[in-house]
BABALO-267335 format. One record per atom (N, C-alpha, C, CB): residue number from 1; residue in three letters; atom name; x negated, y, z negated. Coordinates in nm, 4 decimals. Each point is the difference from the previous one (the first is absolute). Glycine has a CB too. Layout:
BEGIN
ROKOL | resi | resn | name | xx | yy | zz
ROKOL | NUM | ALA | CA | X | Y | Z
...
END
This chain:
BEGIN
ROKOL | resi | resn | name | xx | yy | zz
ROKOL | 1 | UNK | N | 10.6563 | -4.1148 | -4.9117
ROKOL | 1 | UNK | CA | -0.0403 | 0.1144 | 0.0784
ROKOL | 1 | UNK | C | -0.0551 | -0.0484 | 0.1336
ROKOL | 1 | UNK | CB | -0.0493 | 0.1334 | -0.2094
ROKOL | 2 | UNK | N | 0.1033 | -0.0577 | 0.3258
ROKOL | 2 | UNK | CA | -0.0596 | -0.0832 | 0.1104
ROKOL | 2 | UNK | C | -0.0774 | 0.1180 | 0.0682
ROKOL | 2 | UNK | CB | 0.1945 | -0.2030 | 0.0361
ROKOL | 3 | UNK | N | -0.3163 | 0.1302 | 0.0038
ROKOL | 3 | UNK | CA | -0.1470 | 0.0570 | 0.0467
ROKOL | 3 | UNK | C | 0.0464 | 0.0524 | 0.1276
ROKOL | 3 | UNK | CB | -0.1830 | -0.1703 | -0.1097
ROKOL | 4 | UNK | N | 0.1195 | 0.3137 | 0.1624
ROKOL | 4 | UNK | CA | -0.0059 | 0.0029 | 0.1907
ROKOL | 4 | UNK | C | -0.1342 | -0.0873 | 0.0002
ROKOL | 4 | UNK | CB | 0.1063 | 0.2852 | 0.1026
ROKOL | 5 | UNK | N | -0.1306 | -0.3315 | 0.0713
ROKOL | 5 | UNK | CA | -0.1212 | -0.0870 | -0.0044
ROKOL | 5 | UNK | C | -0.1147 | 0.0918 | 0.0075
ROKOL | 5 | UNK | CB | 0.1094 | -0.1993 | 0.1089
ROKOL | 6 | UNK | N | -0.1786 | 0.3201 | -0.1669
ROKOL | 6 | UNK | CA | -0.0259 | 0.0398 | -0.0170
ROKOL | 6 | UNK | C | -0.1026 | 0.0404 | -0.1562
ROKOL | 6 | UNK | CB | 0.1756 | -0.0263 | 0.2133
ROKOL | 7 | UNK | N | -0.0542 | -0.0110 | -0.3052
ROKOL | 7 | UNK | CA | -0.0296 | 0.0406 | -0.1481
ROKOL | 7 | UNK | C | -0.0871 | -0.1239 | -0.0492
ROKOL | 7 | UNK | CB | 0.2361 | 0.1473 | -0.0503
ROKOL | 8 | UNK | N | -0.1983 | -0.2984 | 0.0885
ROKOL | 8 | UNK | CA | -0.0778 | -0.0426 | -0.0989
ROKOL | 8 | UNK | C | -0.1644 | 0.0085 | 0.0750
ROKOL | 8 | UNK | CB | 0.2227 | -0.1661 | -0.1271
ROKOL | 9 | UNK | N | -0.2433 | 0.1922 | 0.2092
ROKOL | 9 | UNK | CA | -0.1075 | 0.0368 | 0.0398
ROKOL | 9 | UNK | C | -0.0691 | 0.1227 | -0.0807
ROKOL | 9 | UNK | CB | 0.0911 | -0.1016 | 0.2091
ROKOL | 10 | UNK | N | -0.0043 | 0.1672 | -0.2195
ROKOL | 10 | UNK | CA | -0.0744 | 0.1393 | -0.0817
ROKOL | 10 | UNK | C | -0.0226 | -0.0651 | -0.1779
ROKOL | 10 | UNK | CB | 0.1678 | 0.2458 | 0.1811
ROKOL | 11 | UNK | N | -0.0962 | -0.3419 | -0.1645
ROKOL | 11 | UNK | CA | -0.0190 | -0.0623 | -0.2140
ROKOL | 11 | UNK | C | -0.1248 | -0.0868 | 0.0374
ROKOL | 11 | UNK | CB | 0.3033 | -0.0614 | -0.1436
ROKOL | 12 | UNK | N | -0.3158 | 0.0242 | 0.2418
ROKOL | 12 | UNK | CA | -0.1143 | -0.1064 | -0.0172
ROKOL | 12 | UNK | C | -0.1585 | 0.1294 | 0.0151
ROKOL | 12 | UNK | CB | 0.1757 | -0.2858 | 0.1513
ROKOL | 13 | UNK | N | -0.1436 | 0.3741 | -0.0725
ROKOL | 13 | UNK | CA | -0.1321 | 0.1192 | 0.0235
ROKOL | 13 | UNK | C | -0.0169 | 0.0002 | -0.1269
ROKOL | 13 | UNK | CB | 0.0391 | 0.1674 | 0.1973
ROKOL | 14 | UNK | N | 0.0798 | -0.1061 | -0.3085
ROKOL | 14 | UNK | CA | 0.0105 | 0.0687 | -0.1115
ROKOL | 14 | UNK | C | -0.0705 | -0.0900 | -0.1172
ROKOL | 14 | UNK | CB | 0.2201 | 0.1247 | 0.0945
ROKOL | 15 | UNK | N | -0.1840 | -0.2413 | -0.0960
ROKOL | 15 | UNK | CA | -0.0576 | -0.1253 | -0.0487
ROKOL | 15 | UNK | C | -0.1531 | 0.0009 | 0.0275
ROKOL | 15 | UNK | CB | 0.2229 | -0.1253 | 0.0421
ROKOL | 16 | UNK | N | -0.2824 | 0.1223 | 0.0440
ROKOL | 16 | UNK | CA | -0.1215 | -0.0111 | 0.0382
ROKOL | 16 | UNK | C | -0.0300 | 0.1405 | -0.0145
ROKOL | 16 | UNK | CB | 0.0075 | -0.2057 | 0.1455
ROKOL | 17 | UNK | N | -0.0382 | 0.3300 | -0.1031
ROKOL | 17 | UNK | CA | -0.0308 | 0.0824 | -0.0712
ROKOL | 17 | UNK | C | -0.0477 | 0.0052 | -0.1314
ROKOL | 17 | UNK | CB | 0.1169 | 0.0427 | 0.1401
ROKOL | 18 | UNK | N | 0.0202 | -0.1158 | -0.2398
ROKOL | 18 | UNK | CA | -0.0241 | 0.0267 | -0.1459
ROKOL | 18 | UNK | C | -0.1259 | -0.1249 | -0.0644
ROKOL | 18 | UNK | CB | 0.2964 | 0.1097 | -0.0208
ROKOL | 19 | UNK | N | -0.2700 | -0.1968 | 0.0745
ROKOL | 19 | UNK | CA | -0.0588 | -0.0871 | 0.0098
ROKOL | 19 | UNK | C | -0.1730 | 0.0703 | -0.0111
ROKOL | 19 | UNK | CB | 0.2316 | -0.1441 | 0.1346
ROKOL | 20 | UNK | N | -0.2680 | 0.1990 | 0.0029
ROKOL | 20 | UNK | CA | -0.1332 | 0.0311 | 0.0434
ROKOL | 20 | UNK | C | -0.0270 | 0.1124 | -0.0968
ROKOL | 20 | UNK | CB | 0.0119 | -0.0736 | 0.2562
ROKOL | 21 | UNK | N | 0.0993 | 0.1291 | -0.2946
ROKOL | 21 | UNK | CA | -0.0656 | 0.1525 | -0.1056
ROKOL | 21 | UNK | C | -0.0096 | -0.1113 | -0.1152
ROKOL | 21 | UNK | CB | 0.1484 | 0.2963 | 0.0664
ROKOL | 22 | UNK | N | -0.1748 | -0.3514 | -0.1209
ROKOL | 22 | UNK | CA | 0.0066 | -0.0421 | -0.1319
ROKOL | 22 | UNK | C | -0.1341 | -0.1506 | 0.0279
ROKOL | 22 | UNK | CB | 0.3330 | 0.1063 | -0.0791
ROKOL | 23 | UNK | N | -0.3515 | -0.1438 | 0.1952
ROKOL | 23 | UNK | CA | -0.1142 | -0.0992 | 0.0025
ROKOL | 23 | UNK | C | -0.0772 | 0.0144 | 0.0573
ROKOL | 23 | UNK | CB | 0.0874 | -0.1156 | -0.0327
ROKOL | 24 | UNK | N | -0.2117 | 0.0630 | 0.0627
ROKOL | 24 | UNK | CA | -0.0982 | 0.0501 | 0.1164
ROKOL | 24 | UNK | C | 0.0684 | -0.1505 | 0.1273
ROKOL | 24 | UNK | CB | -0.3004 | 0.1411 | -0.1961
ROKOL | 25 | UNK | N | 0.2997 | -0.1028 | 0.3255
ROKOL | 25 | UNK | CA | -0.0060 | -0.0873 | 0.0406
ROKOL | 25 | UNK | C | -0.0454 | -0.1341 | 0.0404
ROKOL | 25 | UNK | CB | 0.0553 | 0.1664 | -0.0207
ROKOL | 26 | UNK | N | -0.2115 | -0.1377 | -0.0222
ROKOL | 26 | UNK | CA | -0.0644 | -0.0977 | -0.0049
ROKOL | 26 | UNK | C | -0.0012 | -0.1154 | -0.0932
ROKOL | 26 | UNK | CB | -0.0846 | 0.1573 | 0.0981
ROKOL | 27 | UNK | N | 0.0858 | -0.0701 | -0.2251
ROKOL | 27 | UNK | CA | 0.0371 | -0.1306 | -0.1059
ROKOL | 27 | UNK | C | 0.1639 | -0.0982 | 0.0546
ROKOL | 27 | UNK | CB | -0.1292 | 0.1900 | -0.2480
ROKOL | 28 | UNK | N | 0.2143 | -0.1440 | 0.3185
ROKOL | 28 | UNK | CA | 0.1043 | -0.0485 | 0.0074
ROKOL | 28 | UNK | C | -0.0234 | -0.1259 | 0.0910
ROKOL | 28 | UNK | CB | 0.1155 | 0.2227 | -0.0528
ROKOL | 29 | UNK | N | -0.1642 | -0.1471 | 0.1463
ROKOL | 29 | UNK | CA | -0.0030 | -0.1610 | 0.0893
ROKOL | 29 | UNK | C | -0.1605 | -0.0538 | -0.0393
ROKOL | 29 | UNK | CB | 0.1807 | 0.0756 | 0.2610
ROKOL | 30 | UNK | N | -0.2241 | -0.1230 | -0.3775
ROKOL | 30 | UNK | CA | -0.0718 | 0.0012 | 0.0090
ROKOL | 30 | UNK | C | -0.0143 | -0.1983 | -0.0327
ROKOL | 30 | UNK | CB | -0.0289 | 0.3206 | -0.0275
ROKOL | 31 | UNK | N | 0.1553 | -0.3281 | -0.0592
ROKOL | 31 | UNK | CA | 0.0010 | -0.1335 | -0.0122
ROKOL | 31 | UNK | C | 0.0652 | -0.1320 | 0.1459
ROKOL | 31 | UNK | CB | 0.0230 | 0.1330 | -0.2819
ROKOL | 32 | UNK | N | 0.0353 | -0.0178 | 0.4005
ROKOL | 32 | UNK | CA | 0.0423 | -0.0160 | 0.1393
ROKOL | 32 | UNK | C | -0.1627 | -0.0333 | 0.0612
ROKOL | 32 | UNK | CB | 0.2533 | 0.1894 | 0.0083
ROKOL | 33 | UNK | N | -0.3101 | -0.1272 | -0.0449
ROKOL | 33 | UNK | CA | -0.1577 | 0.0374 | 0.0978
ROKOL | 33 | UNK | C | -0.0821 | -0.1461 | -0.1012
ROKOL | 33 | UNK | CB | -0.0242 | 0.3861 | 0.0594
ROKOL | 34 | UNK | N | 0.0198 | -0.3801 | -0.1580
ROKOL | 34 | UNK | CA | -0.0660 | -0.1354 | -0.0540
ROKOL | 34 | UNK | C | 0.0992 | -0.1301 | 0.0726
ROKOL | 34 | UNK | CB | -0.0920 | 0.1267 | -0.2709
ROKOL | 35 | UNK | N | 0.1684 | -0.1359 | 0.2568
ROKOL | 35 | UNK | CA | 0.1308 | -0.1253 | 0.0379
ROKOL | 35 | UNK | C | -0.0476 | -0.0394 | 0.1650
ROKOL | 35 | UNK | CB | 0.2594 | 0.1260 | -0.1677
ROKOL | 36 | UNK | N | -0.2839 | -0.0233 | 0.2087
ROKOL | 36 | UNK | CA | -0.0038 | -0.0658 | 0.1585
ROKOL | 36 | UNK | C | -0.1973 | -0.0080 | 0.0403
ROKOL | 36 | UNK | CB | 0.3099 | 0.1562 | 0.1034
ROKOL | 37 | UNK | N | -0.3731 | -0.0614 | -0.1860
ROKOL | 37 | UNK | CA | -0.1137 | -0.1046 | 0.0004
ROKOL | 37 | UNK | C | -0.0564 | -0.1186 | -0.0548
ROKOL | 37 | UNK | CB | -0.0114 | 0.1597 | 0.0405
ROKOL | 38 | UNK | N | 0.1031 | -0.1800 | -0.1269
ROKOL | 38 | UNK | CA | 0.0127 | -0.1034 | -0.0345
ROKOL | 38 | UNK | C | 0.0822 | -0.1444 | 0.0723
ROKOL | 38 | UNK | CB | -0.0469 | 0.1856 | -0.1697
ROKOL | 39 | UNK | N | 0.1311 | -0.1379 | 0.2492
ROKOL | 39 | UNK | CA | 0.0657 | -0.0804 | 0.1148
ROKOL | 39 | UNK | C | -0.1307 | -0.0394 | 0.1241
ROKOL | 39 | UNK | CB | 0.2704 | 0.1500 | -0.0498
ROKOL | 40 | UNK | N | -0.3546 | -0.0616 | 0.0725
ROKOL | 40 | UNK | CA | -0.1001 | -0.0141 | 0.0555
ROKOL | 40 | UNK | C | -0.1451 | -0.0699 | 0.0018
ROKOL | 40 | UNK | CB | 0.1443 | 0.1455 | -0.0002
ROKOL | 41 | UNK | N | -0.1682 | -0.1298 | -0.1451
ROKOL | 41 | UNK | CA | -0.0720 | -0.0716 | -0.0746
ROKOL | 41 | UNK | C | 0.0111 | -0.1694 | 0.0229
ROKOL | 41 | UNK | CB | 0.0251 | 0.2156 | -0.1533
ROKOL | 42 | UNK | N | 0.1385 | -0.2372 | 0.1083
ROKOL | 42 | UNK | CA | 0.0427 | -0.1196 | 0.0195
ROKOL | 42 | UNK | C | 0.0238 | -0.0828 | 0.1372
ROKOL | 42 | UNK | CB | 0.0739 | 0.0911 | -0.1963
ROKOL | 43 | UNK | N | -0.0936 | -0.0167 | 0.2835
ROKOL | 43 | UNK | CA | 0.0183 | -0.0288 | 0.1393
ROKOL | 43 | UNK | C | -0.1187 | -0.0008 | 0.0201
ROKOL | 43 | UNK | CB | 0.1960 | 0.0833 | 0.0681
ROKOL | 44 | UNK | N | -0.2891 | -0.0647 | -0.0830
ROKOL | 44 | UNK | CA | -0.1591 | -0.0222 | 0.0982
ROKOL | 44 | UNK | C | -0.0669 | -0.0981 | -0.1382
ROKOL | 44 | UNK | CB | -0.0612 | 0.3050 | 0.1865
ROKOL | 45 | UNK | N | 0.0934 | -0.3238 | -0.2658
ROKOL | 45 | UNK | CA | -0.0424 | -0.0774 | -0.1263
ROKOL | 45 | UNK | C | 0.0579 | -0.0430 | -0.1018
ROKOL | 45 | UNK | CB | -0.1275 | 0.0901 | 0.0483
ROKOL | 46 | UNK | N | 0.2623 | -0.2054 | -0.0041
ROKOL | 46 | UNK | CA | 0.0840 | -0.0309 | -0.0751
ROKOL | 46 | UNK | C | -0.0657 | -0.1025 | -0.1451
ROKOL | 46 | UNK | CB | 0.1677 | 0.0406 | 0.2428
ROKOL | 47 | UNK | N | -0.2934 | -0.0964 | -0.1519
ROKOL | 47 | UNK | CA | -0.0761 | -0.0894 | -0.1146
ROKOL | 47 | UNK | C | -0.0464 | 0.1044 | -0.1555
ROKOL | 47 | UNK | CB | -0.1225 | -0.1736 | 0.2449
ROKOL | 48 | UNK | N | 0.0545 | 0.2973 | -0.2029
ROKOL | 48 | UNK | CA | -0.0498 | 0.0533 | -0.0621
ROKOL | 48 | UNK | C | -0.1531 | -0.0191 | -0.0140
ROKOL | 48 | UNK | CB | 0.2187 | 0.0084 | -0.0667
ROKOL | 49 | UNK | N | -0.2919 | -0.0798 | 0.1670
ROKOL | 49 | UNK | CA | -0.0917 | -0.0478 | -0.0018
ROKOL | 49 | UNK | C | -0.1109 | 0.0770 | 0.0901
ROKOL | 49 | UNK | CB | 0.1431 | -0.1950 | -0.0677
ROKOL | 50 | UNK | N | -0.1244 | 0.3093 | 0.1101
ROKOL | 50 | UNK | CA | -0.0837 | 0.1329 | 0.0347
ROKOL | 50 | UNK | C | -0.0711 | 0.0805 | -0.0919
ROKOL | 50 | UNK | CB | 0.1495 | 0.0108 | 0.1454
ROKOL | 51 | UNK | N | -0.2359 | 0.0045 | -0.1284
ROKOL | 51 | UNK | CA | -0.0972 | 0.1053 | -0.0895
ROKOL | 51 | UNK | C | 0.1057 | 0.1531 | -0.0191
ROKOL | 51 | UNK | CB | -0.2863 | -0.1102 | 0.1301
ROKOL | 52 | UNK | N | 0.3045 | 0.2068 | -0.2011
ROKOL | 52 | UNK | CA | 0.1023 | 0.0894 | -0.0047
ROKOL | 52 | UNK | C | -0.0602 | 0.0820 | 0.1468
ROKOL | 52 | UNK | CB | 0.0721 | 0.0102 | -0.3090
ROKOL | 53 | UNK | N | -0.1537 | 0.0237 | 0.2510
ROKOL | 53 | UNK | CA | -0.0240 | 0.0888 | 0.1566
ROKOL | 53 | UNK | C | 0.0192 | -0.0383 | 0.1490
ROKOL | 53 | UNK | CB | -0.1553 | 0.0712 | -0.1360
ROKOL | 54 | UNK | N | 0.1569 | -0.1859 | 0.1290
ROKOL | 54 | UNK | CA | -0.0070 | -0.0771 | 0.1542
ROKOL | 54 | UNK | C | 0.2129 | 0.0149 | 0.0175
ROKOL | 54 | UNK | CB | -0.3108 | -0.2588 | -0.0343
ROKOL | 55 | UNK | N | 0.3527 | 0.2145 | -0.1127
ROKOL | 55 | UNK | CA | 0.1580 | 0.0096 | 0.0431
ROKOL | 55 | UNK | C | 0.0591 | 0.1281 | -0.0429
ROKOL | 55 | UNK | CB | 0.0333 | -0.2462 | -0.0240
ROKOL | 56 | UNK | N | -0.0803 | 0.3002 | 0.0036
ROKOL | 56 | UNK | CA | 0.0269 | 0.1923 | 0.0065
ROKOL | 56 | UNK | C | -0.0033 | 0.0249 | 0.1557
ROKOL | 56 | UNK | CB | -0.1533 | 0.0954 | -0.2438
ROKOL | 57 | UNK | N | 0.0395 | -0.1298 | 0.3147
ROKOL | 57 | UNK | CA | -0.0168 | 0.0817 | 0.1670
ROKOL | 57 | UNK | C | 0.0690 | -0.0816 | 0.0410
ROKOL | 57 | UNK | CB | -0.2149 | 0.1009 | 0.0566
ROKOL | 58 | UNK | N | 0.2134 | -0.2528 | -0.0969
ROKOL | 58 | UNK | CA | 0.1076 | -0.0363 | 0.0971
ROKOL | 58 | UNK | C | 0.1897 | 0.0436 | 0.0060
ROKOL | 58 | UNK | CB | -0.2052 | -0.1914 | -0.0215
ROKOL | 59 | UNK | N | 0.1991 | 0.2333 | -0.1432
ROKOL | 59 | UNK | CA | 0.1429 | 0.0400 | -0.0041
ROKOL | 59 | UNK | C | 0.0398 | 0.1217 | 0.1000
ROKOL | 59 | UNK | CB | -0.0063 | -0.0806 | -0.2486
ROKOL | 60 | UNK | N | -0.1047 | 0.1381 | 0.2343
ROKOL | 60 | UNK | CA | 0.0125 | 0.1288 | 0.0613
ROKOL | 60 | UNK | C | 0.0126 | -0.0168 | 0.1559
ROKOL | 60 | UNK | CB | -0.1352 | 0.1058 | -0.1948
ROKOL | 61 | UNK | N | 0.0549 | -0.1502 | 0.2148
ROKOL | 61 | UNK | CA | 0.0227 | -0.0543 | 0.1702
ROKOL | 61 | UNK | C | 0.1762 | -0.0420 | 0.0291
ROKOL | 61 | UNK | CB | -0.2911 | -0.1369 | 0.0016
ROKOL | 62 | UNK | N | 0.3384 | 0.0687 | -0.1185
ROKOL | 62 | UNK | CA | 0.1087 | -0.0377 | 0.0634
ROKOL | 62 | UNK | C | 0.1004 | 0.0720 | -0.0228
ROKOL | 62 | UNK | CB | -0.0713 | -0.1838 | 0.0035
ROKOL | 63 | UNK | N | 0.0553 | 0.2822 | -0.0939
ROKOL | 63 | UNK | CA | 0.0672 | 0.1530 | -0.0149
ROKOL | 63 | UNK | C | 0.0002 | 0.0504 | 0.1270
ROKOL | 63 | UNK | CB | -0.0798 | 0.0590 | -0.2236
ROKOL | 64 | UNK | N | -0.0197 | -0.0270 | 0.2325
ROKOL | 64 | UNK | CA | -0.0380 | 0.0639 | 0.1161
ROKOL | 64 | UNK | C | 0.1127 | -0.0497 | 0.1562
ROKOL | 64 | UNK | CB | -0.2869 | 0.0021 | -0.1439
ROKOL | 65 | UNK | N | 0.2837 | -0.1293 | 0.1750
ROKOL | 65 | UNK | CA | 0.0219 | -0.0573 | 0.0693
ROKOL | 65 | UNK | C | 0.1328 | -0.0018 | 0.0003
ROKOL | 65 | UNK | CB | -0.1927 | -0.0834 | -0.0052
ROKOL | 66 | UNK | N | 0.2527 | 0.0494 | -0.1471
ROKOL | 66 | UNK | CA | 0.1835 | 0.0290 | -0.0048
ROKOL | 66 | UNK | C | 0.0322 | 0.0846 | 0.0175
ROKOL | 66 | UNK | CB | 0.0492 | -0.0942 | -0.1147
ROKOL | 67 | UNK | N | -0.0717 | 0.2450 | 0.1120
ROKOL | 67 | UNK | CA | 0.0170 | 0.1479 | 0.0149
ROKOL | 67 | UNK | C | -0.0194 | 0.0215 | 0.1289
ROKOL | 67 | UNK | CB | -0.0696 | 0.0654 | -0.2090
ROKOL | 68 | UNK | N | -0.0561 | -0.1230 | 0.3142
ROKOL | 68 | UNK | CA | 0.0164 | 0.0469 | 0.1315
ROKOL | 68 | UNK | C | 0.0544 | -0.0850 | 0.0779
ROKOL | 68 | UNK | CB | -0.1608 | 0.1234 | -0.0224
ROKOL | 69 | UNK | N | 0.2383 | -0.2564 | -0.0236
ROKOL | 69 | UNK | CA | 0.0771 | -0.0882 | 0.0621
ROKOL | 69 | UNK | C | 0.1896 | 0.1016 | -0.0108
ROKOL | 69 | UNK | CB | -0.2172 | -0.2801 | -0.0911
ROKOL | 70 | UNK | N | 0.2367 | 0.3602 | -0.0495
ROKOL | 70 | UNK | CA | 0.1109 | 0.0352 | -0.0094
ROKOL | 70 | UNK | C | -0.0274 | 0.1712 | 0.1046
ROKOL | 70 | UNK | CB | 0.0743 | -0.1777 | -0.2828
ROKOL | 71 | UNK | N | -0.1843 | 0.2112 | 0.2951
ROKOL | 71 | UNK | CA | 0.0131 | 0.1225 | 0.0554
ROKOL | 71 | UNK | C | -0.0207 | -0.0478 | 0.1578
ROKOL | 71 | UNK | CB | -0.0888 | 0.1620 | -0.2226
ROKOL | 72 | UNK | N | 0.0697 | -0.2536 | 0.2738
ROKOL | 72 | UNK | CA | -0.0212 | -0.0587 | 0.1155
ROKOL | 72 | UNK | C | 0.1424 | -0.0332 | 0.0701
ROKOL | 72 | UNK | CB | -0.2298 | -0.0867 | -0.0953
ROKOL | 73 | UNK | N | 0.3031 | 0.0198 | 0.0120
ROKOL | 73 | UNK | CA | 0.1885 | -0.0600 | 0.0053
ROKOL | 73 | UNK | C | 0.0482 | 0.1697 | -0.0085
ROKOL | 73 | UNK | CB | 0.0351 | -0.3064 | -0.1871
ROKOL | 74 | UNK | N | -0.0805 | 0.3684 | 0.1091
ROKOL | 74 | UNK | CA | 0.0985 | 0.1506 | 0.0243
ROKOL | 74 | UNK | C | -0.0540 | 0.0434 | 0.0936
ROKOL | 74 | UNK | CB | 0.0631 | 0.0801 | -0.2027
ROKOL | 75 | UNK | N | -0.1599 | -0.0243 | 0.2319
ROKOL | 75 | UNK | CA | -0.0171 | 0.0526 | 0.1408
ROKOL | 75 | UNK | C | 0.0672 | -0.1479 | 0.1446
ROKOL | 75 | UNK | CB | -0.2789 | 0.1882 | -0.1369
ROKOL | 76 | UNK | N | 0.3111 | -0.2495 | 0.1130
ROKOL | 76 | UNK | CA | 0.0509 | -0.0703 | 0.1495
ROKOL | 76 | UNK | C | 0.1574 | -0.0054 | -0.0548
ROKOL | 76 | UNK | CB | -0.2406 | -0.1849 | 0.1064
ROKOL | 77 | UNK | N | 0.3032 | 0.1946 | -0.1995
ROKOL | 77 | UNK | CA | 0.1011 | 0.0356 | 0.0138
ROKOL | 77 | UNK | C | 0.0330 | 0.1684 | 0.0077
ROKOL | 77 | UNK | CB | 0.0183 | -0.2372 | -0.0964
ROKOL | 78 | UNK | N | -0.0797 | 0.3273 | 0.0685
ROKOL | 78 | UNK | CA | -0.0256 | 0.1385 | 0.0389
ROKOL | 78 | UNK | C | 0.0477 | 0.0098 | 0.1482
ROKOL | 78 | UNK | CB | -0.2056 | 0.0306 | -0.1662
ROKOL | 79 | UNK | N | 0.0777 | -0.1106 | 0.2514
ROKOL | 79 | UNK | CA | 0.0195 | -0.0126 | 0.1026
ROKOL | 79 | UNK | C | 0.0679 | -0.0804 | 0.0553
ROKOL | 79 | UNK | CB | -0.1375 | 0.0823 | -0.0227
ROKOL | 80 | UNK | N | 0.2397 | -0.1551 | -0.0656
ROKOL | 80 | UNK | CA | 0.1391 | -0.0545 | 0.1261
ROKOL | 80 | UNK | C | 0.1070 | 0.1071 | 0.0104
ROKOL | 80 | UNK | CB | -0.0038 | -0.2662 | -0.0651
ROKOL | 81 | UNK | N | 0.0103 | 0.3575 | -0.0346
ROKOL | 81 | UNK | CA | 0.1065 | 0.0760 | -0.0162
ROKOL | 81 | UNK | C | -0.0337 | 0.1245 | 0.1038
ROKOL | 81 | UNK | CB | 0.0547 | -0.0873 | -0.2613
END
């Protein structure tokens, strides 16, 4: 059966839709949201040799820092276009 480029766009909505009626979203990405603070964790304290709290703020800082480094690159390519 061949797709207009159009349709499989509407199976993937339809997909996700069914998806969201049947889970909460949060639990879903929830093992996404542990995984990359945990990427973070490991980047400001690969030893493991930080008190937890000291490498919690620091993870966070560098959360922080990857998110307004990627919203920083989209706004200047925003503005080349």
């Amino acid at each position: 059966m061949s797709l207009t480029p159009e349709q499989p766009r509407l199976r993937a909505q339809i997909g996700a839709y069914r998806l969201h009626a049947k889970y909460d979203s949060r639990e879903l990405a929830l093992p996404a949201r542990r995984a990359l603070l945990a990427r973070f964790e490991r980047e400001v304290d690969p030893e493991g040799a930080l008190p937890v709290a000291a490498r919690m703020r620091r993870a966070e800082c560098a959360r922080k820092t990857y998110f307004k480094a990627l919203a920083l690159k989209d706004s200047v390519s925003r503005a080349r276009r």
